[in-house]
Backbone bond lengths (Angstrom), bond angles and torsions (degrees), N, CA, C in turn:
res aa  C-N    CA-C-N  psi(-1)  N-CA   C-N-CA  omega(-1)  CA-C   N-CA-C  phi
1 X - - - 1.477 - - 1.526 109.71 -
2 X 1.314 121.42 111.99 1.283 105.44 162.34 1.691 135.27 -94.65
3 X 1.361 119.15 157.62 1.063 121.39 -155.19 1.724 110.50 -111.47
4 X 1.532 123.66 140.21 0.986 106.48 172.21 1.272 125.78 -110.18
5 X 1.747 150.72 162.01 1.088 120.49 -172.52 1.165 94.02 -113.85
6 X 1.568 122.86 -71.98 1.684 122.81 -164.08 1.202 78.40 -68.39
7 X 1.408 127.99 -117.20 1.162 136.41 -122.52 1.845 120.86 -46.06
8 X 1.688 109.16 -4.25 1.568 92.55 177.52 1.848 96.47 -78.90
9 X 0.947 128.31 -22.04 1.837 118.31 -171.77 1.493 93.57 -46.36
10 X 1.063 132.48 -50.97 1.369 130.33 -154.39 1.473 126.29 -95.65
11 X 1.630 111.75 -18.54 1.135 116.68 157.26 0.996 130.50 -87.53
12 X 1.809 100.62 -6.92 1.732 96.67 -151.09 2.203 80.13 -88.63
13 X 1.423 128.51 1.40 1.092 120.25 157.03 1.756 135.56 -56.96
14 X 1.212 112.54 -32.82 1.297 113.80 -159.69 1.407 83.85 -130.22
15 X 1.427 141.02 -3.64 1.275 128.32 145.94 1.605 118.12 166.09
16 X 1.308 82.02 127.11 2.461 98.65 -178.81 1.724 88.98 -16.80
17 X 1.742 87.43 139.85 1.645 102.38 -172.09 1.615 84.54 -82.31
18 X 0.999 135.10 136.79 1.222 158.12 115.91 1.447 145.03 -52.71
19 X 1.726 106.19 71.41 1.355 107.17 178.28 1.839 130.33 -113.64
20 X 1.005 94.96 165.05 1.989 91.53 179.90 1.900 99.87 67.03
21 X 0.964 115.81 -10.02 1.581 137.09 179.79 1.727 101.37 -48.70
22 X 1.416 127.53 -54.43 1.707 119.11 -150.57 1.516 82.97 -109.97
23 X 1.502 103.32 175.78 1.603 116.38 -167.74 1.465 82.26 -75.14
24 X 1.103 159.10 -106.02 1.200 160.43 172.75 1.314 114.51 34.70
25 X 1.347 116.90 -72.31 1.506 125.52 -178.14 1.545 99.27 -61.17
26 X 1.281 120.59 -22.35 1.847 128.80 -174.93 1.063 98.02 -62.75
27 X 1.175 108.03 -53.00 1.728 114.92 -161.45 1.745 115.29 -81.43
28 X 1.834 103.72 -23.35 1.242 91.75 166.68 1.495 105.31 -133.10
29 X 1.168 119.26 71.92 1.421 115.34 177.12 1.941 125.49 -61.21
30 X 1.644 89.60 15.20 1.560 84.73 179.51 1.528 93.87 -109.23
31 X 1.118 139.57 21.09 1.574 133.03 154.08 1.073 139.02 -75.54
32 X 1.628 109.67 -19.10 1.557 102.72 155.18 1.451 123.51 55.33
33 X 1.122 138.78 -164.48 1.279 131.55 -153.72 1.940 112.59 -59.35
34 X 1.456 101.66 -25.80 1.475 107.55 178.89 1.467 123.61 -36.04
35 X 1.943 85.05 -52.19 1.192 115.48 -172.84 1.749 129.81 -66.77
36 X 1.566 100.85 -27.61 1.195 129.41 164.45 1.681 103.55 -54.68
37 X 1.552 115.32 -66.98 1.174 130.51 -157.39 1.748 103.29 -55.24
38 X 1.869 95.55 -36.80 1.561 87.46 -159.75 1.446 106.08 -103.09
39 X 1.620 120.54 9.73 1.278 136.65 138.62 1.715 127.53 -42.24
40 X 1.197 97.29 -42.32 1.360 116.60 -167.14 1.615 113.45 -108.26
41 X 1.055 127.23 -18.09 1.640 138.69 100.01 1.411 115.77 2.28
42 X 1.159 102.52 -96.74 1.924 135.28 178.78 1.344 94.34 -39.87
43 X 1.738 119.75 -55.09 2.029 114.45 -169.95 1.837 98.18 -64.61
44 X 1.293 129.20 -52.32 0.629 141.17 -131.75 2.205 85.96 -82.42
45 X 1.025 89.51 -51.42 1.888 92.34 -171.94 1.221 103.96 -40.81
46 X 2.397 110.35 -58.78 1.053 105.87 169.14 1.487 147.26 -70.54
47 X 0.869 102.19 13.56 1.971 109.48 169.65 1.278 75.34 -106.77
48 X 1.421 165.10 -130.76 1.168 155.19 -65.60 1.916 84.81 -75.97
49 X 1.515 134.39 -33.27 1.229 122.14 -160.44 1.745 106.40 -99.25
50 X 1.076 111.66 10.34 1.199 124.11 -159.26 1.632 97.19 -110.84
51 X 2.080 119.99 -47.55 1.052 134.52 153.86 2.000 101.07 -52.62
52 X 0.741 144.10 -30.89 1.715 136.04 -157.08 1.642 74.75 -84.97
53 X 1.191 112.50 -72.53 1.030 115.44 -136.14 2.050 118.76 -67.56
54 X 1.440 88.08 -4.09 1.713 110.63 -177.57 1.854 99.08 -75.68
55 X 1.418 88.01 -35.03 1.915 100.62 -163.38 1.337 96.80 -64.30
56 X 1.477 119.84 -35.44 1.840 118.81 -153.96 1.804 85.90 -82.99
């Protein structure tokens, strides 16, 4: 299980940190916070395409 220190205070606001969680992190569970970061990246692209796609 990995653990986060700074950065869960701030996510754990707008939503439970979520790690080792997607097949991705399964497959590479040695990424660790990277993986978090570029998870949250990845959420973030898809709501922005999810918002586009409400507008059309």
């Amino acid at each position: 299980m990995i653990t986060q220190t700074k950065k869960s205070r701030t996510t754990r606001e707008k939503h439970p940190p979520v790690v080792s969680d997607t097949p991705e992190s399964r497959q590479n569970p040695s990424k660790g916070l990277k993986g978090s970061h570029e998870k949250a990246l990845s959420m973030l692209w898809s709501e922005s395409v999810r918002w586009s796609s409400k507008m059309w």
